[in-house]
N, C-alpha and C positions, 0 to 999 in steps of 0.2 A: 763455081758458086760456093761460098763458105755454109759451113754446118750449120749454122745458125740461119741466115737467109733461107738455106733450104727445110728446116722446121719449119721456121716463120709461114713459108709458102704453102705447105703441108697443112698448117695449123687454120689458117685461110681458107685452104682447100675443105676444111670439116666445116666451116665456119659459114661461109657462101652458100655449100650443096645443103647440110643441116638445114639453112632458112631456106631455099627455094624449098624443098622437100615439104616441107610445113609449110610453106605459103602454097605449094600444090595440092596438098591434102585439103587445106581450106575451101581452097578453090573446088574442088569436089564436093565437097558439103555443098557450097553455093549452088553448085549446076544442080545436084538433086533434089535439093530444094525447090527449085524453080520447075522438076520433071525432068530438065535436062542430061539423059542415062548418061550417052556415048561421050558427051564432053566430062561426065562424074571420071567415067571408067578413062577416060584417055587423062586426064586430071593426075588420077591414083598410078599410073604407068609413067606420066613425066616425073612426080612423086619418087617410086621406084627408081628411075633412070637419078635422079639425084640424090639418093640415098648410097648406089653402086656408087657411084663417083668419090662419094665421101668416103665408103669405106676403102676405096683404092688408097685414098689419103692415109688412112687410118692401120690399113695392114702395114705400109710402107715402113710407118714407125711402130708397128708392133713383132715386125720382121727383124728393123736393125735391133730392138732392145732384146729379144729370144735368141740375136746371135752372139749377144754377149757386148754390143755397143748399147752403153746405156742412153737414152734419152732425156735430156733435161726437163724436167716437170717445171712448168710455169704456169701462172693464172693466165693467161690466152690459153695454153695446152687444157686446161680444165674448161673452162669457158667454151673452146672448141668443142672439144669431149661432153658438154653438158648440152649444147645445140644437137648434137648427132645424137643425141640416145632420146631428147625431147622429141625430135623430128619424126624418128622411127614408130616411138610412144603414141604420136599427133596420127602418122598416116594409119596404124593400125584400127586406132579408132576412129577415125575418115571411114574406112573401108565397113565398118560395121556401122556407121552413121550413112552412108547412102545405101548400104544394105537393108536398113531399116524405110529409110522414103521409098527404094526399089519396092518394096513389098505392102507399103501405103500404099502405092498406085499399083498395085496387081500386077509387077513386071518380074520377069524370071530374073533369080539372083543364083548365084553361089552362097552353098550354105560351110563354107570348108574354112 
């Protein structure tokens, strides 16, 4: 597979795990909203699981560029890059948004 195909796939890679991430995080507000805890908290963990995925992507090319192969900056590259740090941004405040219904309906939370 050429250089390029293999960014592109990478660049993808932020780009897909970035929205499910943020479309999990959503989906969590939804459930606690509704009182639905366990589907919030499994919500914020699929969340998680596609955040790691993205950053697997994300090391990959911040591994080759720190070894001295630089990486070509492209608008996809930024656009990926702008999904992944939105996404991250999105579940942190999920987490303190069902944190806050958690505690409307008098259920134990993490307060950390």
């Amino acid at each position: 597979m050429g250089e390029e195909q293999q960014n592109l796939e990478t660049i993808m890679g932020l780009i897909i795990n970035g929205g499910n991430a943020k479309s999990d995080a959503m989906e969590a507000i939804r459930a606690a909203k509704k009182g639905q805890f366990d589907e919030a908290d499994q919500k914020l963990k699929d969340a998680d699981a596609a955040l790691g995925e993205a950053h697997k992507s994300q090391t990959g090319m911040l591994t080759k560029e720190a070894s001295g192969d630089p990486v070509a900056v492209s608008l996809l590259m930024v656009h990926g890059q702008d999904h992944l740090m939105n996404a991250i941004t999105f579940r942190d405040l999920a987490a303190e948004v069902v944190d806050v219904y958690k505690k409307m309906a008098g259920v134990e939370f993490s307060e950390d």
